[in-house]
C-alpha positions, 0 to 999 in steps of 0.5 A: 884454880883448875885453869890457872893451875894448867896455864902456869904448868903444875896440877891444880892439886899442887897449886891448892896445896900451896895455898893451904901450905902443904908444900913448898912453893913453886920455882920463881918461874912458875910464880912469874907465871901465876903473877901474870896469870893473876895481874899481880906484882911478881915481886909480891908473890915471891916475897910471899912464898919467901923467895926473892927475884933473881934479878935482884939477888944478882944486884945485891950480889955485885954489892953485897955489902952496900946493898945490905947496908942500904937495905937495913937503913931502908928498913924502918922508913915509911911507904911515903918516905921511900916512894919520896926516895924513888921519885927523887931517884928516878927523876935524876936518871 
């Protein structure tokens, strides 16, 4: 924990302390870091630490509206259902 901790910039104490939920978890940077560090999806370490990517808030931001409707609707889909959606969507770009 040590290694990783100074790799991504913060003091192993601090790491460990967002482990046991001590503090609040790092900036989005920091996570993007400890994803790499971990060859872990970015995505799911910030939603664990309850944070969402910038980039994607920015795109939800262009279309508040529509991305919060699709979002809700998308919701109670199933994993196989949705990755049938994005194969569907990525064949046609």
């Amino acid at each position: 924990m040590r290694q990783v901790a100074r790799r991504i910039g913060v003091e192993p104490a601090y790491l460990s302390k967002v482990e046991r939920e001590e503090v609040s978890p790092p900036s989005e940077g920091k996570i993007r870091r400890l994803a790499l560090e971990l060859r872990e999806d970015p995505d799911v370490l910030l939603s664990m630490a309850g944070k969402v990517s910038s980039d994607l808030l920015e795109i939800i931001r262009r279309r508040p509206q529509t991305f919060g409707l699709l979002l809700r609707s998308l919701g109670e889909a199933s994993d196989r259902t949705l990755r049938g959606m994005l194969r569907g969507l990525v064949r046609k770009r």
